[in-house]
C-alpha positions as CSV (number, residue, x, y, z in Angstrom):
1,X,71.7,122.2,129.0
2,X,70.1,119.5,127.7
3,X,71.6,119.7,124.1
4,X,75.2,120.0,126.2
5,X,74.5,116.6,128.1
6,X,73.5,114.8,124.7
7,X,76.3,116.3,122.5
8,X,78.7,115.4,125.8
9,X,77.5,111.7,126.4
10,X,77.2,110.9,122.3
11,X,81.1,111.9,121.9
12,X,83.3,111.4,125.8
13,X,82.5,107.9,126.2
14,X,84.2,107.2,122.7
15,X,87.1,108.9,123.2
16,X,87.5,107.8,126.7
17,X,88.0,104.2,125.1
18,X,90.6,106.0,123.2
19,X,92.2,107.2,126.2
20,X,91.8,103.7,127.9
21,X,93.9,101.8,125.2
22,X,96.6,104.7,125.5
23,X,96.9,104.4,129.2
24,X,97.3,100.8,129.2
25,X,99.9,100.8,126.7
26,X,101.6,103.1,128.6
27,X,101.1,100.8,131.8
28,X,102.5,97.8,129.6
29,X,99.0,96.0,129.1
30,X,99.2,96.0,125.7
31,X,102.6,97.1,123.3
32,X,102.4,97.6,119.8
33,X,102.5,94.9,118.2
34,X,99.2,93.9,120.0
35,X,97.7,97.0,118.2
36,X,99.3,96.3,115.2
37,X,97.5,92.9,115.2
38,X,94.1,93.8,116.6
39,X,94.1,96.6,113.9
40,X,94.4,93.7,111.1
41,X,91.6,91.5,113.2
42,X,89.4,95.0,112.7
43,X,90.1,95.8,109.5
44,X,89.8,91.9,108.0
45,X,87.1,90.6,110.2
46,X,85.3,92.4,112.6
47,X,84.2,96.0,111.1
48,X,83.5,93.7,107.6
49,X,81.1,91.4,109.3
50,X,79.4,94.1,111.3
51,X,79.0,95.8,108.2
52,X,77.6,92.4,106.4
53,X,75.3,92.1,109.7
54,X,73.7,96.0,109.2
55,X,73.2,95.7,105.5
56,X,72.3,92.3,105.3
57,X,69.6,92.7,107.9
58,X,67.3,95.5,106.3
59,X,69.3,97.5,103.4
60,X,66.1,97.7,101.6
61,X,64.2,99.1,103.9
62,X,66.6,101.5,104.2
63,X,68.2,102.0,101.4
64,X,67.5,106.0,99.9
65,X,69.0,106.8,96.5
66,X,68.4,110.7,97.6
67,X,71.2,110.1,100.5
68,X,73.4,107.8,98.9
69,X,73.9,110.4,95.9
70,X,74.6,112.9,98.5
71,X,77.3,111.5,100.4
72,X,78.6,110.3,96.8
73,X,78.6,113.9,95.0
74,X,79.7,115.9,98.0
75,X,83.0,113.2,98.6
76,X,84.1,113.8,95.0
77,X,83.5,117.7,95.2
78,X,85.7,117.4,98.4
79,X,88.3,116.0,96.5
80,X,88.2,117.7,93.7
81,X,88.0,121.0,95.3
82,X,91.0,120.0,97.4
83,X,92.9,119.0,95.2
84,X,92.9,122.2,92.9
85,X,93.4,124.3,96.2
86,X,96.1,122.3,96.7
87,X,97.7,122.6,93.1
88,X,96.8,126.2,93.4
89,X,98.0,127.2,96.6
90,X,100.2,124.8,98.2
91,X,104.7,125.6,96.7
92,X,105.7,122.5,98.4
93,X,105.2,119.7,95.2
94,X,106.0,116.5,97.8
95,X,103.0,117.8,100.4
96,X,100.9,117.9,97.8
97,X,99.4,114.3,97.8
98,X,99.3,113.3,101.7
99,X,97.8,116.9,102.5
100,X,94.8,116.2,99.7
101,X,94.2,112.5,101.1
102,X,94.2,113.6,104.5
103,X,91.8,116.8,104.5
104,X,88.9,114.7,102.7
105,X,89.2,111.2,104.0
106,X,87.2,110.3,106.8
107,X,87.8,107.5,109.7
108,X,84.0,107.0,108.3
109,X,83.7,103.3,108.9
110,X,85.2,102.8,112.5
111,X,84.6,106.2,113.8
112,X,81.5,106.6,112.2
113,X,79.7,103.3,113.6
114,X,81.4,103.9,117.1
115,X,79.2,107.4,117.2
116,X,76.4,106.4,115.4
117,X,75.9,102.9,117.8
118,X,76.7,105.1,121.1
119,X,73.7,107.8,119.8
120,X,71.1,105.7,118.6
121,X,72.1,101.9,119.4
122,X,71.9,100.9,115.7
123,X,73.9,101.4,113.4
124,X,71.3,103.0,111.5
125,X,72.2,105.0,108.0
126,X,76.0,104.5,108.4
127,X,76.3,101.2,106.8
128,X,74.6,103.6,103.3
129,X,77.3,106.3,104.1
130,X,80.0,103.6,103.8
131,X,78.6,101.9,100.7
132,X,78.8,105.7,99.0
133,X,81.8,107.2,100.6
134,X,84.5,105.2,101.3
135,X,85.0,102.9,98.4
136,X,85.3,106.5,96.7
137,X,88.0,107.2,99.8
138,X,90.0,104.5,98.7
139,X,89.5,105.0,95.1
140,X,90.4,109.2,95.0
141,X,93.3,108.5,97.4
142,X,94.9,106.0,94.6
143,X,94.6,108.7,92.4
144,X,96.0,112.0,94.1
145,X,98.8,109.4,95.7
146,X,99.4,108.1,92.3
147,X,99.8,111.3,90.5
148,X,102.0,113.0,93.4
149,X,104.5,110.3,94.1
150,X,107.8,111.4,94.7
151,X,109.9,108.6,95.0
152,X,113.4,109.6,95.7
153,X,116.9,107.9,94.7
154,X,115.0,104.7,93.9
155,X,116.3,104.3,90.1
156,X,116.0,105.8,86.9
157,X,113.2,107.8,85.5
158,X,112.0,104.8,83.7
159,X,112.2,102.6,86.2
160,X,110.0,105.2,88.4
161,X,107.2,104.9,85.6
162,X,107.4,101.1,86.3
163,X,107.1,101.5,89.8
164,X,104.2,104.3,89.2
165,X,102.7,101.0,86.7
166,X,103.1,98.9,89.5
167,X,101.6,100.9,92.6
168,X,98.4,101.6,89.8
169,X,98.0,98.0,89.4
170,X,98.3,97.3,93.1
171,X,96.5,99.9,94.7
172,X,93.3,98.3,92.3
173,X,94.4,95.3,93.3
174,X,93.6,96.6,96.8
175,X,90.7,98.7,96.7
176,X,89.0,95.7,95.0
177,X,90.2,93.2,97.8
178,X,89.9,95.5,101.0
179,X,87.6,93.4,103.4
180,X,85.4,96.3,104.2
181,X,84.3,96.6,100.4
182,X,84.1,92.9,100.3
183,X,81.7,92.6,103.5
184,X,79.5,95.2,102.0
185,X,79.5,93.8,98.7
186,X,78.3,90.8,100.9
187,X,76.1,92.3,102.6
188,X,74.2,94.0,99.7
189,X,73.7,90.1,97.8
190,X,72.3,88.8,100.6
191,X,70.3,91.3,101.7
192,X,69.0,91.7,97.8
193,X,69.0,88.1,97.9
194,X,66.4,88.3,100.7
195,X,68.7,85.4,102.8
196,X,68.0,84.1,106.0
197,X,70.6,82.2,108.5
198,X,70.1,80.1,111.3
199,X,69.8,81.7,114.8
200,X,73.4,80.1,115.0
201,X,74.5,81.6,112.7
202,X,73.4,85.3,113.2
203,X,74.6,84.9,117.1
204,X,78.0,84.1,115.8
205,X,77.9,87.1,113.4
206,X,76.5,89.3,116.1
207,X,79.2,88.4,118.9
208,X,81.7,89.0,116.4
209,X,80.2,92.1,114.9
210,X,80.2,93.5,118.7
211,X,84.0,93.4,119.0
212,X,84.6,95.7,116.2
213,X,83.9,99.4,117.9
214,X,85.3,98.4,121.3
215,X,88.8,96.8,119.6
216,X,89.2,99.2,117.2
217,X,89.2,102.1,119.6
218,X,91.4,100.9,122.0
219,X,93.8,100.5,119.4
220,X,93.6,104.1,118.1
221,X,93.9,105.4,121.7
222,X,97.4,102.7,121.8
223,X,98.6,103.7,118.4
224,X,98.3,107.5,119.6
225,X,101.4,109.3,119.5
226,X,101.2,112.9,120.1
227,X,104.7,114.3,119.2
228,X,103.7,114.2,115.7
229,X,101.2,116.3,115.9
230,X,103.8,119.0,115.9
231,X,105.8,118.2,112.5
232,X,104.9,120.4,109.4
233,X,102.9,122.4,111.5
234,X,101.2,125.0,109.0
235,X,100.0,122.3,106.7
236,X,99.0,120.1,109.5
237,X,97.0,122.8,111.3
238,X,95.0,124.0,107.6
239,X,94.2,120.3,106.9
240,X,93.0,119.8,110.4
241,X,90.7,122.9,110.2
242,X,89.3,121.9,106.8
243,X,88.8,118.0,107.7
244,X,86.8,119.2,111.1
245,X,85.4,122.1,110.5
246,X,85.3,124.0,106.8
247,X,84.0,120.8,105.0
248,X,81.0,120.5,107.4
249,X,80.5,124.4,107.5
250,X,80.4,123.9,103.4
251,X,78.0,120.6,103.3
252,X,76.3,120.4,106.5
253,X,73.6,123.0,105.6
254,X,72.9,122.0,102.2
255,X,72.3,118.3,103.8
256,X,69.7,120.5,106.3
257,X,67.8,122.3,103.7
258,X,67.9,118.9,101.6
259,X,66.0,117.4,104.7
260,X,68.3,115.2,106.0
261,X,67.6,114.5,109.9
262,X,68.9,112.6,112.6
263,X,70.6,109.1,111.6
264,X,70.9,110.5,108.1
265,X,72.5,113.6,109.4
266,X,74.7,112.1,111.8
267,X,76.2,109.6,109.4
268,X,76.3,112.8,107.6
269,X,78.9,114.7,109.6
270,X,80.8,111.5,110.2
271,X,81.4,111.5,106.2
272,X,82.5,114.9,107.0
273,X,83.8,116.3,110.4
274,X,85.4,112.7,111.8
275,X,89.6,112.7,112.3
276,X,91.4,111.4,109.3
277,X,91.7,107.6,108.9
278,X,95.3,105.8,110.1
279,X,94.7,104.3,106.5
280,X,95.9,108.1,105.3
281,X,99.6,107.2,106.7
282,X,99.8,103.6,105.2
283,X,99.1,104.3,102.2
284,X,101.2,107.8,101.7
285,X,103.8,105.9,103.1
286,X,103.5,103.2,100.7
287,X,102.9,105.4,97.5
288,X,106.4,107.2,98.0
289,X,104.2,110.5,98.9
290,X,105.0,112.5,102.7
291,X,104.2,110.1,105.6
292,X,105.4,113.0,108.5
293,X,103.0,115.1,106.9
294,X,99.7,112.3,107.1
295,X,100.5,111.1,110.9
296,X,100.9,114.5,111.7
297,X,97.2,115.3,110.1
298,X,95.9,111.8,111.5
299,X,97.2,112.6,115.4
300,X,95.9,116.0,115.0
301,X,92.6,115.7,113.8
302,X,92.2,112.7,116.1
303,X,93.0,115.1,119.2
304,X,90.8,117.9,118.2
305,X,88.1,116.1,116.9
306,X,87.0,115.5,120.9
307,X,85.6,118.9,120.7
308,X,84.9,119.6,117.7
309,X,82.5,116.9,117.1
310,X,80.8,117.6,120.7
311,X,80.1,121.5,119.1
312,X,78.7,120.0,115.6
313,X,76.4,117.3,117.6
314,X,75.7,120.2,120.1
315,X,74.7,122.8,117.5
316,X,72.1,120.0,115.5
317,X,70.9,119.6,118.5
318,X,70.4,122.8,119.5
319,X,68.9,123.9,116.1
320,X,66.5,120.2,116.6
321,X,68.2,118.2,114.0
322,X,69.2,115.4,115.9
């Protein structure tokens, strides 16, 4: 019972949140363009300062090469094994690129701190899972969306190369500009730097730092739409089960016999078992690849991951993990 009541109060109160910014957007509290914009204002300044806070503070102390190559090695044998399952298995050429993204990449950095904060009150090690894992997100999604564009009707071959050129160039452009990447680049200097603020200063970044779980999951809950979880239902339904369950059935016991515990092993199966980031749908959408097929994925994973997640928390803590 007790393991129940922990897995229980470490995932509802997040997703009831979720369900708090869907019911007042359907009460006309908020619409969507006031989602739209408070997703910007978490994306560009609060989840990138709250980052900068966490590693800024103690990343040395923390810092552990052992779980940082972890979470780096297993997120490029998730791709990579995807990715030739996909090529292998998968007829449908134009699924091909938004199915991969999807099934690997994790909502890591909202998600991730939202569960980690709610469990232990820090942040803790998820601020080292970020550093490692989602920089190589953004960077294997480039790729796989890159190499299975399918742009249709929108000019010549030749002029499809340029616009492949083009997306290459930008997508770098982007990855080295995204404000999460930038506040833990930040965060890293100063920390190495050994840097010190004024109490003024770190209350500012603090009350700032605080908006970033609460905004960002009422937005989720308002940009929910569940009638997409029923479009291209097979693929959707196979990427779902491997982005919440067969990746953490894979990895989550090799991270227990490496001795991985607690924080570690939380931030652990965030990397792993959380829904699949909006960020999936942007960027198919933008990369000529099959946008039904990510917010299908997304709305899915982000419905089912209520339970699954309260089962993976429950068993670690069954087995004495967490």
């Amino acid at each position: 019972m007790d393991s129940f009541l922990y897995s229980i109060n470490a995932t509802v109160p997040i997703f009831l949140v979720m369900i708090v910014g869907w019911v007042i957007k359907q009460l006309g509290v908020i619409d969507d363009h006031f989602a739209n914009v408070a997703n910007k204002y978490v994306f560009k300044v609060a989840l990138p300062v709250l980052l900068f806070r966490d590693l800024a503070a103690d990343f040395k102390s923390q810092f552990d090469v052992k779980f940082v190559l972890y979470c780096m090695i297993v997120t490029t044998i998730m791709f990579s094994g995807i990715w030739i399952c996909t090529e292998i298995f998968m007829k449908d050429d134009t699924q091909k690129g938004a199915f991969v993204q999807a099934s690997f990449r994790s909502s890591a950095a909202i998600l991730g701190m939202a569960f980690i904060q709610n469990m232990y009150q820090s942040t803790g090690m998820a601020p080292l899972m970020i550093v490692a894992a989602v920089p190589l997100f953004n960077i294997f999604s480039v790729i796989v969306l890159t190499f299975k564009a399918h742009p249709e009707c929108h000019g010549s071959t030749e002029e499809q190369s340029t616009d492949k050129k083009e997306n290459i160039k930008k997508a770098c452009f982007n990855i080295v500009t995204n404000p999460i990447i930038i506040g833990i680049v930040l965060g890293l200097l100063s920390s190495l730097a050994g840097l010190r603020y004024p109490v003024i200063i770190n209350k500012t970044i603090n009350n700032i730092a605080q908006t970033a779980t609460p905004v960002a999951l009422i937005c989720i809950g308002a940009s929910f739409e569940g009638k997409k979880a029923i479009k291209k239902i097979k693929p959707t339904v196979i990427a779902t089960f491997l982005k919440l369950v067969g990746l953490a059935a894979i990895f989550l016991p090799i991270a227990v016999k490496m001795g991985f515990r607690n924080q570690e092993l939380m931030a652990i199966l965030i990397m792993l078992a959380s829904p699949s980031t909006v960020t999936c749908f942007v960027m198919a959408k933008g990369m000529d690849n099959d946008e039904v097929l990510s917010s299908s994925i997304v709305v899915l994973t982000t419905l089912l991951s209520s339970v699954t997640l309260t089962a993976w928390i429950f068993i670690l803590r069954n087995f004495g993990f967490i």
